[in-house]
DRENSEMI-52361 format. One record per residue (C-alpha): residue in one letter; x, y, z; chain. Coordinates in steps of 0.1 Angstrom, whole numbers. Layout:
// residues N
  resn     c1     c2     c3  chain
     a      X      Y      Z      A
...
END
This chain:
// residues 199
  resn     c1     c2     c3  chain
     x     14   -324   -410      A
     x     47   -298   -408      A
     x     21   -278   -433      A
     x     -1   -269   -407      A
     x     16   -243   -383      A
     x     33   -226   -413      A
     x     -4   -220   -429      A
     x    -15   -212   -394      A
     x     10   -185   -394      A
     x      5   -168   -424      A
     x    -33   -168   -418      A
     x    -28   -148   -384      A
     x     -5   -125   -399      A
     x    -33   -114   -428      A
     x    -59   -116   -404      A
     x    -39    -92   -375      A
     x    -30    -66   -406      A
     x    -68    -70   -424      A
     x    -79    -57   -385      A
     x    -52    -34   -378      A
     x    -60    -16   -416      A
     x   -102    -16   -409      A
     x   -101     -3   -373      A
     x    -69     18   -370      A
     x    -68     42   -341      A
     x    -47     70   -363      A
     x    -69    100   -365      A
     x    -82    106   -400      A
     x    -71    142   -415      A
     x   -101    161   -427      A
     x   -101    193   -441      A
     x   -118    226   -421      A
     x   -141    241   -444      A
     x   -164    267   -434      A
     x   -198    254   -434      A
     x   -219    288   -430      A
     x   -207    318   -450      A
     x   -197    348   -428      A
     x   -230    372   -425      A
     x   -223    413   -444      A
     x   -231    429   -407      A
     x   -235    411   -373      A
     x   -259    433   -364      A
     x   -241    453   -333      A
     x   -239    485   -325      A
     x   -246    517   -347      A
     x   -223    537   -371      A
     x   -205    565   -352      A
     x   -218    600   -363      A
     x   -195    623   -377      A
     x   -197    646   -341      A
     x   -188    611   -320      A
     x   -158    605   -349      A
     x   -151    645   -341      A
     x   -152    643   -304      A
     x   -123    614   -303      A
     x   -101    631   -332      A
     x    -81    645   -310      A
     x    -49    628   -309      A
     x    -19    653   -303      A
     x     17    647   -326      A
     x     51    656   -303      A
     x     55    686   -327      A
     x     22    701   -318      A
     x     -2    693   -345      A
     x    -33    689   -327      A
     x    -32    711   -297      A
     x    -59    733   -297      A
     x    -64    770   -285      A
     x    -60    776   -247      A
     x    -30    783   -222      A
     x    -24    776   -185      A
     x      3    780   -160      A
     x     15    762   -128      A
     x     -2    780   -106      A
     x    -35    779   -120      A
     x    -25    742   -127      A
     x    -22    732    -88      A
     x    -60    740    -83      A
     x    -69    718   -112      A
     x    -48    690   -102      A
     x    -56    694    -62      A
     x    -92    691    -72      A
     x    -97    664   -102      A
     x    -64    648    -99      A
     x    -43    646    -64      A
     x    -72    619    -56      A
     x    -53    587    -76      A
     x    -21    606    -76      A
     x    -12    619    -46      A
     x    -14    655    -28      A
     x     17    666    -53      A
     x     19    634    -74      A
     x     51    621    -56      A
     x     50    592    -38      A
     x     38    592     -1      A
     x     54    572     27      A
     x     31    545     40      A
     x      7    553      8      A
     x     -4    532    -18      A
     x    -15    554    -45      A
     x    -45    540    -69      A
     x    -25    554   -100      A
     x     14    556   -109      A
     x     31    586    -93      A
     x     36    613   -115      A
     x     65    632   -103      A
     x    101    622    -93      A
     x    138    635   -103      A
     x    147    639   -134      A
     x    171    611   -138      A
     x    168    585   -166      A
     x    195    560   -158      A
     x    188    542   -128      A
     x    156    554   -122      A
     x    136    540    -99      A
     x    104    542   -117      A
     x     90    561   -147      A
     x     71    594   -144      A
     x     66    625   -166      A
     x     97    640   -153      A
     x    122    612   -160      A
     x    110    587   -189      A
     x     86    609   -211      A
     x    103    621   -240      A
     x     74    649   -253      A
     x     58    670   -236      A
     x     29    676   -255      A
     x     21    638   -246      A
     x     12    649   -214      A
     x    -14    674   -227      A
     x    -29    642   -253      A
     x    -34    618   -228      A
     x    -48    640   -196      A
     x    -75    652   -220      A
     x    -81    623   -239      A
     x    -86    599   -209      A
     x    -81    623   -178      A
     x    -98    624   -145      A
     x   -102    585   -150      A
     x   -135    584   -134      A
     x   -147    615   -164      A
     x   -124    615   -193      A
     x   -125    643   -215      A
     x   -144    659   -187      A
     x   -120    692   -186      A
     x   -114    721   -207      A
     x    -89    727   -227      A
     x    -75    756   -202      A
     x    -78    734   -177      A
     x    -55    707   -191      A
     x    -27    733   -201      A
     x    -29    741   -168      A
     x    -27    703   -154      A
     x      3    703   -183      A
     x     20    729   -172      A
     x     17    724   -131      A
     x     38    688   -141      A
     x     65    702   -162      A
     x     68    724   -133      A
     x     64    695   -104      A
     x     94    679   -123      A
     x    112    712   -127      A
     x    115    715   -165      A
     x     93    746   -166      A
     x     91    774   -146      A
     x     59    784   -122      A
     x     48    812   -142      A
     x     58    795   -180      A
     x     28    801   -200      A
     x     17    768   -218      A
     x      3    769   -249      A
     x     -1    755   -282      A
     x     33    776   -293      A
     x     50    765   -264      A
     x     43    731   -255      A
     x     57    718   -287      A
     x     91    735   -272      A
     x     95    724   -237      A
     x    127    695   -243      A
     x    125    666   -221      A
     x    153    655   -200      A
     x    150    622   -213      A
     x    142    631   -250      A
     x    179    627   -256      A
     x    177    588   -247      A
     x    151    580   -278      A
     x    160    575   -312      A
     x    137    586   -338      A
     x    123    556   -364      A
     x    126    571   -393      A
     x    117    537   -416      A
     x     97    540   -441      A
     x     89    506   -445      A
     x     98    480   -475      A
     x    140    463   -475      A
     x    151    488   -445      A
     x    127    472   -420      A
     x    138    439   -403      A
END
């Protein structure tokens, strides 16, 4: 009866493998297939009308393209800003001991390296960025909100805050494009064009 235990043997082992094959615990790879074909509109929203596509083409390139009619100085600039913008920014938009400002300062030396934080004066390299964003998204609580005399004006009482420009410098679509940056000189144009040059 030596027969026994070796049949007994091999009978467990097909048994043990017949169960481990029919009720393996391995997850089971199944492709992802889209079951419902994407819809042609969802159904939200409205097409922009040309005057709404017209009212937010107004993006401003460093060289000037884009500016629009208008001029301001300093001076007239301090009433704007006093009025629609010292409220998140501060009386002069330098930080205020013991203040905590609800927007970033604005206004601090003109030093790039070792800066302690970035404003207009010392981490902007273009000036006429100043003019695209105050009147694209300037005062925050009613963007787009001032003229365009008003924003030279905001532009041109900053440049002067941070002492690039003088008090009575005329800004304007000529001479915005002109005003050099103290920290223009830290930037490096990207001049790729695209295709092997671009890593």
């Amino acid at each position: 009866m030596t027969w026994l235990p070796v049949v007994a043997g091999l009978l467990w082992v097909f048994v043990t493998g017949f169960i481990e094959d029919t009720y393996s615990t391995e997850p089971v790879a199944t492709p992802l297939t889209d079951t419902v074909p994407w819809p042609t509109t969802f159904n939200l929203g409205r097409a922009a009308t040309a005057a709404e596509i017209k009212s937010w083409d107004i993006d401003v390139s460093p060289n000037g393209r884009g500016l629009p009619a208008g001029q301001g100085t300093a001076i007239t600039g301090k009433i704007v800003y006093q009025t629609k913008c010292a409220a998140c920014h501060g009386k002069t938009g330098e930080a205020e001991a013991g203040v905590k400002l609800p927007a970033p300062v604005l206004v601090s030396d003109t030093v790039f390296v070792g800066r302690k934080t970035n404003t207009i004066g010392n981490y902007w390299p273009y000036a006429t960025t100043i003019f695209d964003y105050v009147r694209r998204a300037m005062p925050y609580h009613a963007p787009q909100s001032l003229t365009n005399n008003e924003v030279y004006a905001v532009t041109a009482y900053l440049l002067n805050a941070n002492r690039i420009v003088k008090a009575d410098a005329v800004i304007n679509a000529n001479t915005l494009p002109r005003v050099v940056m103290p920290a223009r000189k830290y930037y490096v144009d990207d001049d790729r064009k695209g295709g092997a040059e671009v890593k």
